[in-house]
LORORO-868199 format. One record per residue (C-alpha): residue in one letter; x, y, z; residue number from 1. Coordinates in pm, 1 decimal. Each point is the difference from the previous one (the first is absolute). Layout:
N
<atom><res>a</res><px>X</px><py>Y</py><pz>Z</pz><n>NUM</n></atom>
...
END
This chain:
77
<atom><res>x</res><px>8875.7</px><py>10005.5</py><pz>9461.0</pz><n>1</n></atom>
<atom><res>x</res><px>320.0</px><py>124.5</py><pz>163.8</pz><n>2</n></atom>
<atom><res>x</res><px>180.8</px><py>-136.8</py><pz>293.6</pz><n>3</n></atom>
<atom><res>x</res><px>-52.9</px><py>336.6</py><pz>173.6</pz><n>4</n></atom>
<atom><res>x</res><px>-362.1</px><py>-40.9</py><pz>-34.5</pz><n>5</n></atom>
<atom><res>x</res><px>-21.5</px><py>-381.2</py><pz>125.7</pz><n>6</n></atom>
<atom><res>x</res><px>162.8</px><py>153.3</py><pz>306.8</pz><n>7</n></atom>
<atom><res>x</res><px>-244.2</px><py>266.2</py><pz>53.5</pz><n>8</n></atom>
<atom><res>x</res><px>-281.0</px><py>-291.1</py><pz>43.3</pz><n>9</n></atom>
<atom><res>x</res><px>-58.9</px><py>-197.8</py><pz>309.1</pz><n>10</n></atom>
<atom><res>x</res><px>37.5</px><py>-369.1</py><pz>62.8</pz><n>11</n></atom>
<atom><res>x</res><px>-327.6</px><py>-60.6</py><pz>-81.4</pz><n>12</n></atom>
<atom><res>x</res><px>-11.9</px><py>201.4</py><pz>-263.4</pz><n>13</n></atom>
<atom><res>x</res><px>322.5</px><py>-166.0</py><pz>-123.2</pz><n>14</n></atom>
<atom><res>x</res><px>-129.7</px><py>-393.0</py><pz>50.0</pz><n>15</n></atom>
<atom><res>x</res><px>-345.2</px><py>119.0</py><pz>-192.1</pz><n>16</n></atom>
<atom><res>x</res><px>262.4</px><py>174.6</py><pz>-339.1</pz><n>17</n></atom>
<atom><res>x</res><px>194.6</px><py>-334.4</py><pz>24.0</pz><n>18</n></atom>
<atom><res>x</res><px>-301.7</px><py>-200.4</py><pz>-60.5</pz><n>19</n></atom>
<atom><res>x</res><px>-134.5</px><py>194.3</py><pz>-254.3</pz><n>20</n></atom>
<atom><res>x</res><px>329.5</px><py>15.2</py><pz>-218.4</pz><n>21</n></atom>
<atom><res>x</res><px>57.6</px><py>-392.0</py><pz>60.1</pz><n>22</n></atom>
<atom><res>x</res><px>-353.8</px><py>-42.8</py><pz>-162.0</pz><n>23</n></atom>
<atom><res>x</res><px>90.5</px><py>238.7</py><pz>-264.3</pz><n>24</n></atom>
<atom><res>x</res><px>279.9</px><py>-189.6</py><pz>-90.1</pz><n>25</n></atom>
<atom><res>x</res><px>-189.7</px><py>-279.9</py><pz>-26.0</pz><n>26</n></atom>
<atom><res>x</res><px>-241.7</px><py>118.3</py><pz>-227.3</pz><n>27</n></atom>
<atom><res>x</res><px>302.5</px><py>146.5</py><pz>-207.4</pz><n>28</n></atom>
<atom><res>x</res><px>153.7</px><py>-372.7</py><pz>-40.2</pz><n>29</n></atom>
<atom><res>x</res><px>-341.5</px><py>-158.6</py><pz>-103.6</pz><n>30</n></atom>
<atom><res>x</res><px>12.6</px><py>277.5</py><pz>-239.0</pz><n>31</n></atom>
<atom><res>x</res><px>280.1</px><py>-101.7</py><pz>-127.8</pz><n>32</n></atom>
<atom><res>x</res><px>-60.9</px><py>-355.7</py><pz>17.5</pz><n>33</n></atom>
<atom><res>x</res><px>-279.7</px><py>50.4</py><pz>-224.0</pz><n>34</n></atom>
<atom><res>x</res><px>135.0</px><py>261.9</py><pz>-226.1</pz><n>35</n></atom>
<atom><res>x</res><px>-206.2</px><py>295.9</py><pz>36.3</pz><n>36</n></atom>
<atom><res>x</res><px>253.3</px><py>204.5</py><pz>239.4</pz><n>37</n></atom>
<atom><res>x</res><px>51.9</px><py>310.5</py><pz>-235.5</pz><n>38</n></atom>
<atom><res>x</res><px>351.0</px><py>127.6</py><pz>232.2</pz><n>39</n></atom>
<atom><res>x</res><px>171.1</px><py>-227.9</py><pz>77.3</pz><n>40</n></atom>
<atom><res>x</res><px>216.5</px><py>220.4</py><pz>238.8</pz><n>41</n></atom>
<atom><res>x</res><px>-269.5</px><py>47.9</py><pz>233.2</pz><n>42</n></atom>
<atom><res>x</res><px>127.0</px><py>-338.3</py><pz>136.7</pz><n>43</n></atom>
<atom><res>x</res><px>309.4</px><py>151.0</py><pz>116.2</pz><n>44</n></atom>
<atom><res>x</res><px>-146.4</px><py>268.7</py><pz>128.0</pz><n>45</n></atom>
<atom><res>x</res><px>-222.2</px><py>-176.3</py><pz>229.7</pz><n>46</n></atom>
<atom><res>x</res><px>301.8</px><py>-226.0</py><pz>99.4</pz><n>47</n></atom>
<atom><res>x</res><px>165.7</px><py>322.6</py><pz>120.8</pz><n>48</n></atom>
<atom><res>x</res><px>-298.9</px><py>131.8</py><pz>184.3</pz><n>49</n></atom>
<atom><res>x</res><px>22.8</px><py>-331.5</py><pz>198.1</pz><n>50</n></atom>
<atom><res>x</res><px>340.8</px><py>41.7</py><pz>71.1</pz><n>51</n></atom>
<atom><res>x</res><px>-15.5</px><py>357.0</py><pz>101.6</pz><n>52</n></atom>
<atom><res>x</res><px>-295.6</px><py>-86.9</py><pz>260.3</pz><n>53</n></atom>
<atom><res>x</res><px>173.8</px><py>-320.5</py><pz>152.0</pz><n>54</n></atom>
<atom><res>x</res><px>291.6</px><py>198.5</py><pz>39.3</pz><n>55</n></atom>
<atom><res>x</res><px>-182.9</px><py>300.3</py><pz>187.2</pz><n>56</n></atom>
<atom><res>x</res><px>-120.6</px><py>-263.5</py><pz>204.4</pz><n>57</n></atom>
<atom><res>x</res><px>276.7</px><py>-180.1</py><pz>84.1</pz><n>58</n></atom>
<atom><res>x</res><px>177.6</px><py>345.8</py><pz>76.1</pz><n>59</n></atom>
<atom><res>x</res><px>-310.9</px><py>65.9</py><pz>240.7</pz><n>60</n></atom>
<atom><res>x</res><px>118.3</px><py>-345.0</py><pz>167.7</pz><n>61</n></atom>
<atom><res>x</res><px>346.2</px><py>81.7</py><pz>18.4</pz><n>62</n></atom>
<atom><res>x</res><px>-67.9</px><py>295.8</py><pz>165.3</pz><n>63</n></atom>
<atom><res>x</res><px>-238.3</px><py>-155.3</py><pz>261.1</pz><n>64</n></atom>
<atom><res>x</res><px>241.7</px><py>-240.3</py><pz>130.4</pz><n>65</n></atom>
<atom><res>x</res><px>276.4</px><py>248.5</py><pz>1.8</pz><n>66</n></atom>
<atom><res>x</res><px>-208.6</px><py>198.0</py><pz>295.8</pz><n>67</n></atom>
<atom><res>x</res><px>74.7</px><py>-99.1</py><pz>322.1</pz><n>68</n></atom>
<atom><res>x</res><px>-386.1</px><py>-208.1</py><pz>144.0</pz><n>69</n></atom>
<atom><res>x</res><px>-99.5</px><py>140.1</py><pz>264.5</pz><n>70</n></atom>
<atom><res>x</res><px>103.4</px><py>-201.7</py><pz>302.5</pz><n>71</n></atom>
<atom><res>x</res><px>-317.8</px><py>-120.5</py><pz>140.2</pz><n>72</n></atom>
<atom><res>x</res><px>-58.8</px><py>-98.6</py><pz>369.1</pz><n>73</n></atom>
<atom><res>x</res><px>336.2</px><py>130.5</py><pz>103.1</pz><n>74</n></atom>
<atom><res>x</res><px>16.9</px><py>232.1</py><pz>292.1</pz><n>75</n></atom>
<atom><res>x</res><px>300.0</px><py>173.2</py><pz>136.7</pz><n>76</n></atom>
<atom><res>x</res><px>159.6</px><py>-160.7</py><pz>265.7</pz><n>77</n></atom>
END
């Protein structure tokens, strides 16, 4: 998948895809480990699935603590 389209999902979505490829990769590596992995280069590309969805996320995080929180119990004096 592309970055564009890890953006389009929501968190949830996001947390659930992250799972899914980390499990994936594991698979992939006992694969390997046993020799019956027929490209190997699907490794990689699972590594850079999981980077491209923890960085959407951390962008998402970023960008939450850049907004000012709503100031809560404050009134106008």
């Amino acid at each position: 998948m592309k970055a564009v389209e890890y953006r389009a999902m929501s968190d949830e979505q996001l947390a659930l895809t992250h799972k899914e490829v980390v499990m994936q990769l594991f698979h992939l590596r006992i694969q390997s480990a046993t020799e019956r992995l027929e490209t190997p280069s699907e490794i990689q590309k699972v590594k850079k699935d999981i980077a491209r969805i923890l960085t959407v996320q951390r962008q998402r995080q970023l960008a939450a603590a850049k907004q000012p929180a709503p100031a809560a119990g404050q009134q106008g004096a």
